[in-house]
C-alpha positions as CSV (number, residue, x, y, z in Angstrom):
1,X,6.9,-43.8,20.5
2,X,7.1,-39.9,22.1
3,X,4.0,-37.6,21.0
4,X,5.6,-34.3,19.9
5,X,4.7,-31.5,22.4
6,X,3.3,-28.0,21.2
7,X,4.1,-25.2,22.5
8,X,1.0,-23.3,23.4
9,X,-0.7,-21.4,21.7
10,X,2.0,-21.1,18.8
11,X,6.2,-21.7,18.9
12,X,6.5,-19.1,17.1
13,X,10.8,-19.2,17.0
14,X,9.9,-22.0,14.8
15,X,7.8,-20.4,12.3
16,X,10.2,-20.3,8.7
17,X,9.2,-17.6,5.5
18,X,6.6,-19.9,3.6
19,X,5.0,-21.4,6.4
20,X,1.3,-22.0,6.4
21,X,-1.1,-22.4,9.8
22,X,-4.0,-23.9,8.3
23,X,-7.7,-23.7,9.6
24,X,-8.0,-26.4,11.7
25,X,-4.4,-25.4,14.0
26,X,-5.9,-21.9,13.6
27,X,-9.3,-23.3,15.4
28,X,-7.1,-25.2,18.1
29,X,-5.6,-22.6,19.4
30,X,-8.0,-19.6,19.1
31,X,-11.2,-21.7,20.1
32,X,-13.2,-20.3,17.4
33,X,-14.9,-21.8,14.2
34,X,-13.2,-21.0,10.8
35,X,-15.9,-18.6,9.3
36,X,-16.4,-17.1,11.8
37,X,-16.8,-13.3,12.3
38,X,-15.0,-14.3,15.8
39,X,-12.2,-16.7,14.1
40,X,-11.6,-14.0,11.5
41,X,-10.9,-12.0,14.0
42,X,-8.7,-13.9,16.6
43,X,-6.8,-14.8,13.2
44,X,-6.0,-11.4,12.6
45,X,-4.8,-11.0,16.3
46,X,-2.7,-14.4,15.9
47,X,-1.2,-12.8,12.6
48,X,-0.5,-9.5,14.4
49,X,1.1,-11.4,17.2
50,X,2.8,-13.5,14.7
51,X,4.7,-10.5,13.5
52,X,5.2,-8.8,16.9
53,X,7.3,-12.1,17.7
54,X,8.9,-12.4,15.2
55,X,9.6,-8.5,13.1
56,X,11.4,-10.3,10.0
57,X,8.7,-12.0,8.9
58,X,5.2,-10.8,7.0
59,X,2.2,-12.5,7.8
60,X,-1.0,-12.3,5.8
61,X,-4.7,-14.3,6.6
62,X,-5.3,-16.4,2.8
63,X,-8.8,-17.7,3.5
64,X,-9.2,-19.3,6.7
65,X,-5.3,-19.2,7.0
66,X,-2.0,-17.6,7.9
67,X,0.5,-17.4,5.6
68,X,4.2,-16.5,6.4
69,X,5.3,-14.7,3.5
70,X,8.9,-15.8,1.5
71,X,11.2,-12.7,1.1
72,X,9.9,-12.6,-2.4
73,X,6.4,-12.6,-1.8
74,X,6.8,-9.9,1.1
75,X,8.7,-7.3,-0.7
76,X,5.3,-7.2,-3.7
77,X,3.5,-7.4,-0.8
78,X,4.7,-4.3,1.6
79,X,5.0,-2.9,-1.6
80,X,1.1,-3.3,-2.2
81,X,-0.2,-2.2,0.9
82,X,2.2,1.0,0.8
83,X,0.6,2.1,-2.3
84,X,-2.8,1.9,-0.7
85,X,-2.1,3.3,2.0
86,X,-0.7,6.2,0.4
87,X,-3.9,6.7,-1.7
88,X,-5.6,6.3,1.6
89,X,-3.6,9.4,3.3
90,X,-5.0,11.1,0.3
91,X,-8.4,10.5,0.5
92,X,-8.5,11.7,3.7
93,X,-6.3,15.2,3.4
94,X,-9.0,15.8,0.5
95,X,-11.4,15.3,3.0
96,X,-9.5,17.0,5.7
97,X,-9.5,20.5,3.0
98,X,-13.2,20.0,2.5
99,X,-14.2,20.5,6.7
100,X,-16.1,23.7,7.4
101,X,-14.3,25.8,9.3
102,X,-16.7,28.8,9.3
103,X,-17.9,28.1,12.8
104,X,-14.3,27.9,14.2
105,X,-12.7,30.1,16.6
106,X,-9.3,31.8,15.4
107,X,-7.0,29.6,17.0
108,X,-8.9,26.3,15.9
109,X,-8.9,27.6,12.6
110,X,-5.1,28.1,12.6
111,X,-4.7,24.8,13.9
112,X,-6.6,23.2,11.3
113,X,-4.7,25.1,8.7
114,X,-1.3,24.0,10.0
115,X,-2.9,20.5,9.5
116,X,-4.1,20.6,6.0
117,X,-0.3,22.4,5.5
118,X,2.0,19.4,7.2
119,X,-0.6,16.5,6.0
120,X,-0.4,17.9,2.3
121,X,3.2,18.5,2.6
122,X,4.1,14.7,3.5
123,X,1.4,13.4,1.3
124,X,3.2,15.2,-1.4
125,X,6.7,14.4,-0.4
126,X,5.2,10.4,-0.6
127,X,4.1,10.9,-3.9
128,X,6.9,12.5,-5.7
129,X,9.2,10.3,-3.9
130,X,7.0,7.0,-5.4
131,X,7.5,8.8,-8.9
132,X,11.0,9.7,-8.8
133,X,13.6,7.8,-10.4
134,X,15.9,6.5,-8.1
135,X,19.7,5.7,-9.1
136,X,21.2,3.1,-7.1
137,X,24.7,2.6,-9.2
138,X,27.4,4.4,-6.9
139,X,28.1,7.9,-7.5
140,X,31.5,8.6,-9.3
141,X,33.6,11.4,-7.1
142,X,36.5,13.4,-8.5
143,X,39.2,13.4,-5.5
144,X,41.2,16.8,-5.6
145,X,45.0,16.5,-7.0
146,X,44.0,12.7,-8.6
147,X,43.9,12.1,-12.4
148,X,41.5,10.3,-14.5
């Protein structure tokens, strides 16, 4: 009887949505102890490089394992992790309007006001776009000379 062969450290072509690398493979290949501050993050990089290999799928670390998300599971998840990051972006342009700019020069100053500007303006763009209602039935067009 053959032994089945691994490809080292990961075949990754073969990884399918809904996969799940447990602990112990996770340990084999990354030479770390699940528990680790070290596995947690050689896991990470193994996730990272999961998804650099392979762009259609989402990875996320579930305890001491990867998990490939299913479609399903992806779109709640990108979802998630957009909204945070957007709350993120405005933590720090609230932070970036607090900074002292009394002891700039005139052409630091003007730089940092062109930032607070273009960060507001996209942070604002983000939100209203999150809050508007978005149609996604066709539009109905009239076509000159044609009746209805």
């Amino acid at each position: 009887m053959r032994k089945k062969t691994e490809v080292y450290p990961l075949d990754f072509q073969a990884i399918k949505k809904g996969d799940s690398i447990g602990a112990s493979r996770i340990e084999r290949i990354t030479g770390c102890v699940a528990g680790s501050q070290k596995y947690q993050l050689a896991a990470l990089a193994l996730r990272e490089r999961i998804m650099t290999e392979r762009p259609e799928v989402v990875a996320t670390i579930s305890g001491h394992d990867i998990r490939i998300l299913t479609d399903e599971e992806a779109t709640d998840y990108i979802d998630r992790t957009n909204q945070q990051r957007l709350r993120s972006i405005g933590r720090y342009n609230k932070r970036l309007v607090q900074v002292d700019t009394t002891g700039f020069d005139s052409d630091l100053r003007r730089k940092h006001e062109r930032r607070v500007i273009v960060n507001s303006a996209m942070y604002l763009a983000a939100v209203q776009a999150r809050r508007r209602e978005v149609s996604l039935s066709p539009h109905a067009r009239s076509i000159p000379g044609k009746r209805k």
